[in-house]
PDB file of N, H, CA, C and O in Angstrom:
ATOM      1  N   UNK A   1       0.822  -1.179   0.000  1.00  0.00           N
ATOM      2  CA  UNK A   1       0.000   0.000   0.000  1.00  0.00           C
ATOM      3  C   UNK A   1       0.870   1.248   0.000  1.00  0.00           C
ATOM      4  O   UNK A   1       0.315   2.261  -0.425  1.00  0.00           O
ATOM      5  N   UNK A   2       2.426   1.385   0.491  1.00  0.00           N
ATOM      6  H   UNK A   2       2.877   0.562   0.836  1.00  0.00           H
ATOM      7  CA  UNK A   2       2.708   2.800   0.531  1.00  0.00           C
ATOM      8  C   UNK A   2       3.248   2.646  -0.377  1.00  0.00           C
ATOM      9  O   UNK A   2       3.846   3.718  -0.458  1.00  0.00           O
ATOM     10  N   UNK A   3       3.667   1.822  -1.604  1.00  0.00           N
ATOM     11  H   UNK A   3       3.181   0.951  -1.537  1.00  0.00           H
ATOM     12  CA  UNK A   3       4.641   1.448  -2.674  1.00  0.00           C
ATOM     13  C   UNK A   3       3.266   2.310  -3.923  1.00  0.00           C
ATOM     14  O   UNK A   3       3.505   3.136  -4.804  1.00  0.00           O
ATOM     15  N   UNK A   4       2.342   1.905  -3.655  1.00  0.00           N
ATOM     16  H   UNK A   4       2.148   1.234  -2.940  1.00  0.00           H
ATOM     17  CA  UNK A   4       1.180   2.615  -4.381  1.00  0.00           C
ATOM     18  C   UNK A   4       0.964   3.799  -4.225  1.00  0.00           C
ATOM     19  O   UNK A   4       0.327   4.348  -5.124  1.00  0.00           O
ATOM     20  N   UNK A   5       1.333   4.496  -3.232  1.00  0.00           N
ATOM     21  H   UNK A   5       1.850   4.050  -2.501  1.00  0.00           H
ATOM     22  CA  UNK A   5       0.831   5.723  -2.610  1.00  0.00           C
ATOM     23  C   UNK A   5       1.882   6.605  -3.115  1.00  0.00           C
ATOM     24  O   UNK A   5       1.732   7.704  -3.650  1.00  0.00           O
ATOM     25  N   UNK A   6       3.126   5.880  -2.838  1.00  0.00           N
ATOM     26  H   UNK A   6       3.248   4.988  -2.404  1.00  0.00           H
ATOM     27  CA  UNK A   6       4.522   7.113  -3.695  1.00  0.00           C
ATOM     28  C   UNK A   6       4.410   7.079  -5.454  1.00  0.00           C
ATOM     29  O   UNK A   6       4.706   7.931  -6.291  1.00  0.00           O
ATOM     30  N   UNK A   7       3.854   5.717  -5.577  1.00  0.00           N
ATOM     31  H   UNK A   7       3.613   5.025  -4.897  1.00  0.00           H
ATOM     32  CA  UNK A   7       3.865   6.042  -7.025  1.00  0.00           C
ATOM     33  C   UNK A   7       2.510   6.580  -8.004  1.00  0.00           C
ATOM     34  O   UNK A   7       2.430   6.648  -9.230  1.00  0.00           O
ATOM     35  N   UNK A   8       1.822   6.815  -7.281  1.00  0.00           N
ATOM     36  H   UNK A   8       1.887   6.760  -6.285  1.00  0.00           H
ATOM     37  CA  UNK A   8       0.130   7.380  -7.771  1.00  0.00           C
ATOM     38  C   UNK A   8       0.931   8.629  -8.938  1.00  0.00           C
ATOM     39  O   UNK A   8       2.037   9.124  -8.723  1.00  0.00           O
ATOM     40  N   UNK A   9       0.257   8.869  -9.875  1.00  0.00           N
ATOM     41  H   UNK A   9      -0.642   8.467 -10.050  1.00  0.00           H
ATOM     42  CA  UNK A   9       0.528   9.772 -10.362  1.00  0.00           C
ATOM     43  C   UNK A   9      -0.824   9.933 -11.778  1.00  0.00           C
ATOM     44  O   UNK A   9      -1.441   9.031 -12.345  1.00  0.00           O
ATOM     45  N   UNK A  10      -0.906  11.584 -11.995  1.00  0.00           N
ATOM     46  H   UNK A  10      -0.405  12.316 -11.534  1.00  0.00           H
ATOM     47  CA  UNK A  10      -2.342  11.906 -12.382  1.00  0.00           C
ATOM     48  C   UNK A  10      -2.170  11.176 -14.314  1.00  0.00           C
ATOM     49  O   UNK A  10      -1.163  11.217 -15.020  1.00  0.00           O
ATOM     50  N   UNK A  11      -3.102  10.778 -14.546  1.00  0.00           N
ATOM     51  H   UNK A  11      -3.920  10.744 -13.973  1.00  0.00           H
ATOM     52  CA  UNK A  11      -3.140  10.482 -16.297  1.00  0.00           C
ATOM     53  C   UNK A  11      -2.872  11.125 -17.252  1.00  0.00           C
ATOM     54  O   UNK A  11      -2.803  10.616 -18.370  1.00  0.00           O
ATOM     55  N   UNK A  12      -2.683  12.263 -17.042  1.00  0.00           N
ATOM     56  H   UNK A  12      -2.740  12.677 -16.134  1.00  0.00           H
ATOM     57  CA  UNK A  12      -2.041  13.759 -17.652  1.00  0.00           C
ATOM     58  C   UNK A  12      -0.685  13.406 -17.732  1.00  0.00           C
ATOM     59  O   UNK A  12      -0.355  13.091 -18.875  1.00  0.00           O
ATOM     60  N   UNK A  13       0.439  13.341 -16.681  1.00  0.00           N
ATOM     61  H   UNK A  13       0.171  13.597 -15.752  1.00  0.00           H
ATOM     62  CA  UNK A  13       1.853  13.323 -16.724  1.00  0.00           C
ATOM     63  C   UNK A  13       2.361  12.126 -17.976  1.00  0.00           C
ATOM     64  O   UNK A  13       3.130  12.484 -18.868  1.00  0.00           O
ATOM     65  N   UNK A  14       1.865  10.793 -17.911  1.00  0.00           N
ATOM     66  H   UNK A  14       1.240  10.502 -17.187  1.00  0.00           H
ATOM     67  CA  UNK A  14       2.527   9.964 -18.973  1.00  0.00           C
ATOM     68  C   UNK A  14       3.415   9.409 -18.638  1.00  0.00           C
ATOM     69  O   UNK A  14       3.850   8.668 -19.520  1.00  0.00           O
ATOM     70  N   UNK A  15       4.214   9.379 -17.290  1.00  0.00           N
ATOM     71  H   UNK A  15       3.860   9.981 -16.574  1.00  0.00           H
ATOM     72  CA  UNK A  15       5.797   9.113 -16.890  1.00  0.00           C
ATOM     73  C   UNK A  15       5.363   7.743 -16.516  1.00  0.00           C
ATOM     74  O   UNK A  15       4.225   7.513 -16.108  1.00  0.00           O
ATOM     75  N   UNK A  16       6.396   6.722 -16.677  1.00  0.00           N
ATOM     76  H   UNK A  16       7.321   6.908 -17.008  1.00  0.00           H
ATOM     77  CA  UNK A  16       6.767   5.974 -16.048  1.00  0.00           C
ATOM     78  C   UNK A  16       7.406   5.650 -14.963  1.00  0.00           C
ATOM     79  O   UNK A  16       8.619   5.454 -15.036  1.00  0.00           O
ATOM     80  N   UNK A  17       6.707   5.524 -13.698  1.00  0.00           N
ATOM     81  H   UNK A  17       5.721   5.684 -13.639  1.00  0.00           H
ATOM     82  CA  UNK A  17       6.921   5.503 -12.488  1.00  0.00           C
ATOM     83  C   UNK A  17       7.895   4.090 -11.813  1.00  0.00           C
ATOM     84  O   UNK A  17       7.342   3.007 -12.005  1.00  0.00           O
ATOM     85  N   UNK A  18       9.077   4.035 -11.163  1.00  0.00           N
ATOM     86  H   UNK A  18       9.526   4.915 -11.008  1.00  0.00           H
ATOM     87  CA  UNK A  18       9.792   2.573 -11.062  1.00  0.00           C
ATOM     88  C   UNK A  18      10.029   3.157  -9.648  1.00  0.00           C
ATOM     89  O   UNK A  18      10.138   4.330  -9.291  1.00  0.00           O
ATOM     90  N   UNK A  19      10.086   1.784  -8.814  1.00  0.00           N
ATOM     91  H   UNK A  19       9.998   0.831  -9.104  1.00  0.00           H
ATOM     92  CA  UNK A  19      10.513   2.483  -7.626  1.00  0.00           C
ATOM     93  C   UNK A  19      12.053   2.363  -7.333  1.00  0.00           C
ATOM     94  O   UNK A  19      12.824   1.522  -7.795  1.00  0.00           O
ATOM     95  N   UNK A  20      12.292   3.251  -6.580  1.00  0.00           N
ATOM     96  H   UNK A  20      11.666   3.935  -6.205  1.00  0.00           H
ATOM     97  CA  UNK A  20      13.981   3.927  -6.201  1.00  0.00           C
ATOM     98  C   UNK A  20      14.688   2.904  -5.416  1.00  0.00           C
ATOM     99  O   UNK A  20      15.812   2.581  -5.800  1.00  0.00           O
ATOM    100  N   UNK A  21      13.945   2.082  -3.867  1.00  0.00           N
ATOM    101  H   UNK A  21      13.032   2.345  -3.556  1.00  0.00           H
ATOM    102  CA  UNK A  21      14.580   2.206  -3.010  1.00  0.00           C
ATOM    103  C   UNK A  21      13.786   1.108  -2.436  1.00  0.00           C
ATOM    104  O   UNK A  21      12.611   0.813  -2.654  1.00  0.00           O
ATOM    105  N   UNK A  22      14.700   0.531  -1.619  1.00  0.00           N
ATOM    106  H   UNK A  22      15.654   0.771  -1.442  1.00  0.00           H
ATOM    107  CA  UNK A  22      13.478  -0.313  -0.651  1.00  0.00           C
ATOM    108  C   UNK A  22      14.188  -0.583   0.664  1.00  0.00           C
ATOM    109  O   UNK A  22      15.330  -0.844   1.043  1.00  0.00           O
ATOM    110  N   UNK A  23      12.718  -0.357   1.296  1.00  0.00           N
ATOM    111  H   UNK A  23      11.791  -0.145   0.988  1.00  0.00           H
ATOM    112  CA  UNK A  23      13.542  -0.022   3.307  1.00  0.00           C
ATOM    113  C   UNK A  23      13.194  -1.138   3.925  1.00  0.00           C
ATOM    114  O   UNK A  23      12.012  -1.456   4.059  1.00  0.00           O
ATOM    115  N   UNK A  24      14.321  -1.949   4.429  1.00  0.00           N
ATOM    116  H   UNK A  24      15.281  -1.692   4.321  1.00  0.00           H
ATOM    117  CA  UNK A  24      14.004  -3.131   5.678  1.00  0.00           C
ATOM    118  C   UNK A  24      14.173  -2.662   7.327  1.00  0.00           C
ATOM    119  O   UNK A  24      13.773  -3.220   8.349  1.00  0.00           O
ATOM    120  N   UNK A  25      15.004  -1.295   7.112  1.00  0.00           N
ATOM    121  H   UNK A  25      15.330  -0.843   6.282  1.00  0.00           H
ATOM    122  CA  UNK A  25      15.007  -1.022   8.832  1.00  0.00           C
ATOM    123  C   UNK A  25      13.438  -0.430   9.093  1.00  0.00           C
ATOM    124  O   UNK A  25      13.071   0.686   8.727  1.00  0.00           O
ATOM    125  N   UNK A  26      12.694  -1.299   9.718  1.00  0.00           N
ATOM    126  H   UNK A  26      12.992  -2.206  10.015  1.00  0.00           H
ATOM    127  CA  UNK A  26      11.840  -0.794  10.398  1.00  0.00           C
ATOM    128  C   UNK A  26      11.758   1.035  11.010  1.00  0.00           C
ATOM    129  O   UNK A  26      10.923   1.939  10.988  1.00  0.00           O
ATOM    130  N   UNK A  27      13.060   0.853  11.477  1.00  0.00           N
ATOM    131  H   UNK A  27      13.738   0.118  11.494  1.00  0.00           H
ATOM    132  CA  UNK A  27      12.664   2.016  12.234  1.00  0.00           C
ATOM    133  C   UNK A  27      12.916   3.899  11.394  1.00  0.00           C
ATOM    134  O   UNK A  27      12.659   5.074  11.657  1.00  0.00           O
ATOM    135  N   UNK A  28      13.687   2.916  10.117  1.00  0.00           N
ATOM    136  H   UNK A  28      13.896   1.961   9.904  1.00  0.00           H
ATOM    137  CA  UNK A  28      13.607   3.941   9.346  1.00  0.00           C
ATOM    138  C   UNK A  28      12.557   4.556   8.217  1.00  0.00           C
ATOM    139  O   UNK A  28      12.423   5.734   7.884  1.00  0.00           O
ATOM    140  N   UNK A  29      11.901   3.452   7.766  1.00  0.00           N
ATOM    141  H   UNK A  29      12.010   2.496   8.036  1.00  0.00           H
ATOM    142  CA  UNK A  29      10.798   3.565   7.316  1.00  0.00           C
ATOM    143  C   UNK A  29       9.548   4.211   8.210  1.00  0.00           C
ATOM    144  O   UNK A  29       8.502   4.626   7.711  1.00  0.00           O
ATOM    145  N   UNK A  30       9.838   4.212   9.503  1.00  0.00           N
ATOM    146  H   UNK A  30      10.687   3.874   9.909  1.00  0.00           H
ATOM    147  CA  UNK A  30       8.716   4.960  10.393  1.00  0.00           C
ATOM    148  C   UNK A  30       9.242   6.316  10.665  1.00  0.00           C
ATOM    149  O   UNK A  30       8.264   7.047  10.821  1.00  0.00           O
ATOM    150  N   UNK A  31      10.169   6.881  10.772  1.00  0.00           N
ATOM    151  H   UNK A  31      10.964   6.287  10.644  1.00  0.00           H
ATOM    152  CA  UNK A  31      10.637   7.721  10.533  1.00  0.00           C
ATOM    153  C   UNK A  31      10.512   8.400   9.454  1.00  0.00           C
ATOM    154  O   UNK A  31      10.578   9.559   9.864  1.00  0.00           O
ATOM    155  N   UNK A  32      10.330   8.452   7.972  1.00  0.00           N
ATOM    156  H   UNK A  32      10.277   7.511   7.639  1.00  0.00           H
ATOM    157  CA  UNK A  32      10.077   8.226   6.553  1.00  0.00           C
ATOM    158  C   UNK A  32       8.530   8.362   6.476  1.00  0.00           C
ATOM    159  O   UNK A  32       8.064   9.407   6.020  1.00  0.00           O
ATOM    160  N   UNK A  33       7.863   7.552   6.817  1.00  0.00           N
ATOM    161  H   UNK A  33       8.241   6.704   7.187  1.00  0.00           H
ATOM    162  CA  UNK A  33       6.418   7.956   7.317  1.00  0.00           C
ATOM    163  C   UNK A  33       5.820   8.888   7.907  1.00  0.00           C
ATOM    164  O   UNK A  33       4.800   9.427   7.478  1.00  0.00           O
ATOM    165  N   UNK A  34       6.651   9.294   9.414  1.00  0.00           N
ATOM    166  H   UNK A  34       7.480   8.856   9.763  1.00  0.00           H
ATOM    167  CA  UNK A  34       6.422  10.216  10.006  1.00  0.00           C
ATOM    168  C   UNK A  34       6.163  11.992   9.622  1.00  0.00           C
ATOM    169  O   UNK A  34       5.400  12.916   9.906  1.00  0.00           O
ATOM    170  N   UNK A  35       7.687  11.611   8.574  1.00  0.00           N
ATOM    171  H   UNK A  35       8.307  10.860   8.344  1.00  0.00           H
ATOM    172  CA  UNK A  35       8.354  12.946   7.991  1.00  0.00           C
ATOM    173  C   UNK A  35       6.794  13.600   6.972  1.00  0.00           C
ATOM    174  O   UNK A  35       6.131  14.628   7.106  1.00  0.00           O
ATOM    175  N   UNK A  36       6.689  12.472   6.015  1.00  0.00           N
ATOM    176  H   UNK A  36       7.228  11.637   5.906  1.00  0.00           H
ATOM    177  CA  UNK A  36       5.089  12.704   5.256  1.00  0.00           C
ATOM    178  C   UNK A  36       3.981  12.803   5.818  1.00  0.00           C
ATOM    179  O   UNK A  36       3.001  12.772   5.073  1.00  0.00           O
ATOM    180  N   UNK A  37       3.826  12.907   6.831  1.00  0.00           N
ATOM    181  H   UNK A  37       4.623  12.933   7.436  1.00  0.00           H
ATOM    182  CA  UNK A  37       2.587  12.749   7.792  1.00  0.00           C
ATOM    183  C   UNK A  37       1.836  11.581   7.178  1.00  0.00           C
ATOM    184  O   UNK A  37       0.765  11.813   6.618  1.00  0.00           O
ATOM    185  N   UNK A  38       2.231  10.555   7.228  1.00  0.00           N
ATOM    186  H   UNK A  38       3.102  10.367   7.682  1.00  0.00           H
ATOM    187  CA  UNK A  38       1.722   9.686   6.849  1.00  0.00           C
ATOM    188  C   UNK A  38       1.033   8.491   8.169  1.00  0.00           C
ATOM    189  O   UNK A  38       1.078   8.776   9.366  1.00  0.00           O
ATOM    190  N   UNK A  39       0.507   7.343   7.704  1.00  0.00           N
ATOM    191  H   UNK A  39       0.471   7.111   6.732  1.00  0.00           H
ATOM    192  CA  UNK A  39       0.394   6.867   8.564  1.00  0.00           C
ATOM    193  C   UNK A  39       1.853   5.628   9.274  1.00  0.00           C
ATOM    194  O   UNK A  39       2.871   5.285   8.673  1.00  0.00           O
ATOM    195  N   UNK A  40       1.544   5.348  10.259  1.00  0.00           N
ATOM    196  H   UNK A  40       0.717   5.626  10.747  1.00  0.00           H
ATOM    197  CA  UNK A  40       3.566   4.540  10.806  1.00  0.00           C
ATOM    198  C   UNK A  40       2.878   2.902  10.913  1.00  0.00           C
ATOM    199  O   UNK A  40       3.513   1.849  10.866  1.00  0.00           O
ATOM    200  N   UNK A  41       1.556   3.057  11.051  1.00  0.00           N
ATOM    201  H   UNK A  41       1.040   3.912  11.090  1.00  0.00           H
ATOM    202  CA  UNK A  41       1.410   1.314  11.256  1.00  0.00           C
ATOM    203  C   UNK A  41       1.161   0.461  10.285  1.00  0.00           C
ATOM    204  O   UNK A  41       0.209   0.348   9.512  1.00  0.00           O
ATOM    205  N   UNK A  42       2.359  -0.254  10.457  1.00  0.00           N
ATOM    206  H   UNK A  42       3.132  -0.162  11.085  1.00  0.00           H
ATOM    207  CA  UNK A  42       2.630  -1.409   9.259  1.00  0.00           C
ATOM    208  C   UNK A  42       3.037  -2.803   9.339  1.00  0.00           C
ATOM    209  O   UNK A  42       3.840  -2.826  10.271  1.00  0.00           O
ATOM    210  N   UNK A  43       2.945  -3.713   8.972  1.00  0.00           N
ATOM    211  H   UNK A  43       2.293  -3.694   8.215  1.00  0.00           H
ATOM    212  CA  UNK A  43       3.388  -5.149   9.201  1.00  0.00           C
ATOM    213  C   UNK A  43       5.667  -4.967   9.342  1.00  0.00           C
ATOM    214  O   UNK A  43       6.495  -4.603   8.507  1.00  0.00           O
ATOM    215  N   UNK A  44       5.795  -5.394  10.657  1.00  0.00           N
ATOM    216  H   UNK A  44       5.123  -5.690  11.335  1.00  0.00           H
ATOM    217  CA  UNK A  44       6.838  -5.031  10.770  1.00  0.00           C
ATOM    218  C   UNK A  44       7.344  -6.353   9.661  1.00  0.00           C
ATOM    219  O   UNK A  44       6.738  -7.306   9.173  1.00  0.00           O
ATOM    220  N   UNK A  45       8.933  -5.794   9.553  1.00  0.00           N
ATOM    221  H   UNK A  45       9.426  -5.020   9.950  1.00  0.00           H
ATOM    222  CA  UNK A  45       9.579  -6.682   8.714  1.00  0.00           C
ATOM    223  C   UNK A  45      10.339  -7.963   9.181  1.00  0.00           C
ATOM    224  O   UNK A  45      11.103  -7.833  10.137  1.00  0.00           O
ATOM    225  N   UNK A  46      10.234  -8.888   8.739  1.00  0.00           N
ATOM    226  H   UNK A  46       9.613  -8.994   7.963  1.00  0.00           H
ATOM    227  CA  UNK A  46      11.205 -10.752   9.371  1.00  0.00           C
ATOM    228  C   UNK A  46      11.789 -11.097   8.445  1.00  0.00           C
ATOM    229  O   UNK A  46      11.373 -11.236   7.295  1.00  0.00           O
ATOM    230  N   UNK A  47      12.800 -11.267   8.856  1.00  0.00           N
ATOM    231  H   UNK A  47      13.138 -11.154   9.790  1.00  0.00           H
ATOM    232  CA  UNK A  47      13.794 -12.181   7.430  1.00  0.00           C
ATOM    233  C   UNK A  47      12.945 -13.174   7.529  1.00  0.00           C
ATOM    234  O   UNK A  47      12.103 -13.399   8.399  1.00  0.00           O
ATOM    235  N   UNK A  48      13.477 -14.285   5.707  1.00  0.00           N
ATOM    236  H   UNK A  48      14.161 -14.102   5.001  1.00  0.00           H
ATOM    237  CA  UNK A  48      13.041 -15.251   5.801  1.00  0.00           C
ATOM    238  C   UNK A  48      13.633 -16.397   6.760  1.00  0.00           C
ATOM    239  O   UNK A  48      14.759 -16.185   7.212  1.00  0.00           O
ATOM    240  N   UNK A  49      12.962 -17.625   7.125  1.00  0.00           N
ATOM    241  H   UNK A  49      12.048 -17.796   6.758  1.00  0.00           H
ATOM    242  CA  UNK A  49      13.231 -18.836   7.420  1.00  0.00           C
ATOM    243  C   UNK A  49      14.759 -18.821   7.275  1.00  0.00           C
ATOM    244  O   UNK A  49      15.166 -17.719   6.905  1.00  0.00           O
ATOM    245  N   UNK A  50      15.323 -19.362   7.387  1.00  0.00           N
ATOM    246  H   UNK A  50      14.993 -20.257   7.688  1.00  0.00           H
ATOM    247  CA  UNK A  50      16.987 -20.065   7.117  1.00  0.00           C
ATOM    248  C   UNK A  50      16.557 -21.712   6.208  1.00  0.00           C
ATOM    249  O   UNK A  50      17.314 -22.389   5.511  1.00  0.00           O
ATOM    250  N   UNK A  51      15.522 -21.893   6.451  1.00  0.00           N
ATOM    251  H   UNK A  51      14.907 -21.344   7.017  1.00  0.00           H
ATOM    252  CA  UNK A  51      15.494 -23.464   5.267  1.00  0.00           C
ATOM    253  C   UNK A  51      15.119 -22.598   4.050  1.00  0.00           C
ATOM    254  O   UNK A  51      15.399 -23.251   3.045  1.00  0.00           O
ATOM    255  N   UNK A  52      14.797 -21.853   3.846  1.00  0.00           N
ATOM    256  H   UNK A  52      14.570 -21.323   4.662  1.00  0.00           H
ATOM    257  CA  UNK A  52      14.359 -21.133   2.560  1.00  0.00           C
ATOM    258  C   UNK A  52      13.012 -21.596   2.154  1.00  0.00           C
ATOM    259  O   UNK A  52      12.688 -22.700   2.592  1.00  0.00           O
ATOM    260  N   UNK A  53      12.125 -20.941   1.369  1.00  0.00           N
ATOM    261  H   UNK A  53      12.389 -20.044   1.014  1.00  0.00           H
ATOM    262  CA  UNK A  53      11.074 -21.194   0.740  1.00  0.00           C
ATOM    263  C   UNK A  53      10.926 -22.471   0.160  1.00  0.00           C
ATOM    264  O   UNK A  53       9.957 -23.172   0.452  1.00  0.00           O
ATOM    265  N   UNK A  54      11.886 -22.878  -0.717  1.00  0.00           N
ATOM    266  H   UNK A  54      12.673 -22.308  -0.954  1.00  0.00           H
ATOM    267  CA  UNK A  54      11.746 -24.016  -1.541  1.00  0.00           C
ATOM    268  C   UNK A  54      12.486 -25.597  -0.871  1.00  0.00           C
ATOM    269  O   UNK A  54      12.656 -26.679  -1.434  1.00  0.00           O
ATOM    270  N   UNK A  55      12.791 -25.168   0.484  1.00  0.00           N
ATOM    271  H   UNK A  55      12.653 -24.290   0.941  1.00  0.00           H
ATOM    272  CA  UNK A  55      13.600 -26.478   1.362  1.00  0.00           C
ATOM    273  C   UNK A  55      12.288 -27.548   0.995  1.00  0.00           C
ATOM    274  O   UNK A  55      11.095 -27.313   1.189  1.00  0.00           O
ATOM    275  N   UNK A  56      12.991 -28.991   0.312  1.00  0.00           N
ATOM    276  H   UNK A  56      13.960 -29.182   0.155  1.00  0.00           H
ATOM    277  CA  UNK A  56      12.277 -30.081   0.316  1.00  0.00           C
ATOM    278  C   UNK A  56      12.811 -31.043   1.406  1.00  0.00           C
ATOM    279  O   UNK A  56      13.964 -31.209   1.803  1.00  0.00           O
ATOM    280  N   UNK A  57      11.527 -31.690   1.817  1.00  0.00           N
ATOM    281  H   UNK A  57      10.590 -31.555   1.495  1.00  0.00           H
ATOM    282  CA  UNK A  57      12.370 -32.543   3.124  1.00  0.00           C
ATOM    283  C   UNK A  57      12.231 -34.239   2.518  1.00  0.00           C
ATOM    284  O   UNK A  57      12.108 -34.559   1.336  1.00  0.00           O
ATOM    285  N   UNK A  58      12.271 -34.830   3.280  1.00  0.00           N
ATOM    286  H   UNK A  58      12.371 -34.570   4.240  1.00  0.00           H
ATOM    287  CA  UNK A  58      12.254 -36.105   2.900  1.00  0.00           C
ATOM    288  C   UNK A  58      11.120 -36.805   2.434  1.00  0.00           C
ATOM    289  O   UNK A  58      10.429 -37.408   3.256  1.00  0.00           O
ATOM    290  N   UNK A  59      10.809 -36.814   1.156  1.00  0.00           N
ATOM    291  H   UNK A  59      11.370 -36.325   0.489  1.00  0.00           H
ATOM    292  CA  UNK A  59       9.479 -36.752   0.413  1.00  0.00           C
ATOM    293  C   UNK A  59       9.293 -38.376  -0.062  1.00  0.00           C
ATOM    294  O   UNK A  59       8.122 -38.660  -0.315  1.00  0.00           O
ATOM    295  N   UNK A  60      10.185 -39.385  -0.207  1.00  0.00           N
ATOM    296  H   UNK A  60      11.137 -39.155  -0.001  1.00  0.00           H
ATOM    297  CA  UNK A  60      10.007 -40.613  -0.211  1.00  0.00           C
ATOM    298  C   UNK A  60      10.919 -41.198  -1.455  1.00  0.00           C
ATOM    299  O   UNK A  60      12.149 -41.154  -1.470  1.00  0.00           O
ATOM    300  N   UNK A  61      10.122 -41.733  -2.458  1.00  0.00           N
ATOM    301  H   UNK A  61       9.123 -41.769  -2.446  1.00  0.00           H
ATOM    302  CA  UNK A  61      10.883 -42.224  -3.757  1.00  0.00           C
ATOM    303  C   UNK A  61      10.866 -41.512  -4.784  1.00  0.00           C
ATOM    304  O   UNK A  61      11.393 -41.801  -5.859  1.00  0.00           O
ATOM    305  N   UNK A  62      10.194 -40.422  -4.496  1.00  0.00           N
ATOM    306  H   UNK A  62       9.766 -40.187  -3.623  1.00  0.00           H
ATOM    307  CA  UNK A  62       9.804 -39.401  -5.639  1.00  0.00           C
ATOM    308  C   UNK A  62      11.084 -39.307  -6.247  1.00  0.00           C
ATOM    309  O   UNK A  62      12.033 -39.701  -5.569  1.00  0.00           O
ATOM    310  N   UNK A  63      11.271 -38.931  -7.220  1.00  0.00           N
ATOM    311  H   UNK A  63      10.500 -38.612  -7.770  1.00  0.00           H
ATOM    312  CA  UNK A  63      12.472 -38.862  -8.193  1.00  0.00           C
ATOM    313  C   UNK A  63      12.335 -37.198  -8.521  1.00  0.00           C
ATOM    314  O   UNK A  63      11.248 -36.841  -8.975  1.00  0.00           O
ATOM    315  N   UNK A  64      13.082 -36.456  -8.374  1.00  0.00           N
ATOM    316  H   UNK A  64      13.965 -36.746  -8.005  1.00  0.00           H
ATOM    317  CA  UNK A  64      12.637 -34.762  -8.775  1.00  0.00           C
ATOM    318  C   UNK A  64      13.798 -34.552  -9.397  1.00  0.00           C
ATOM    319  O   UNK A  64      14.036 -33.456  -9.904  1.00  0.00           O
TER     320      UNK A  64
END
């Protein structure tokens, strides 16, 4: 939702909008929020797992 909100732009301009930057410190992104008077409450951020997304475990005879 705030990735939408920086990039809104009116149908008149024509620009192609890409985003710049991307924030994992929590506490800087609320800060960043703050500055815009925006709103600060947001799903804080977690690294992933350490098995990773695609960890397969012991699945049997399957052949992959």
């Amino acid at each position: 939702m705030m990735l939408k909100q920086i990039t809104v732009c009116d149908g008149n301009c024509r620009l192609e909008l890409q985003p710049v930057a991307v924030i994992f410190d929590d506490r800087e992104l609320e800060r960043l929020l703050k500055h815009f008077h925006l709103h600060t409450e947001f799903p804080k951020f977690r690294p992933a797992p350490q098995q990773g997304l695609f960890a397969v475990g012991n699945i049997g005879d399957a052949d992959y």
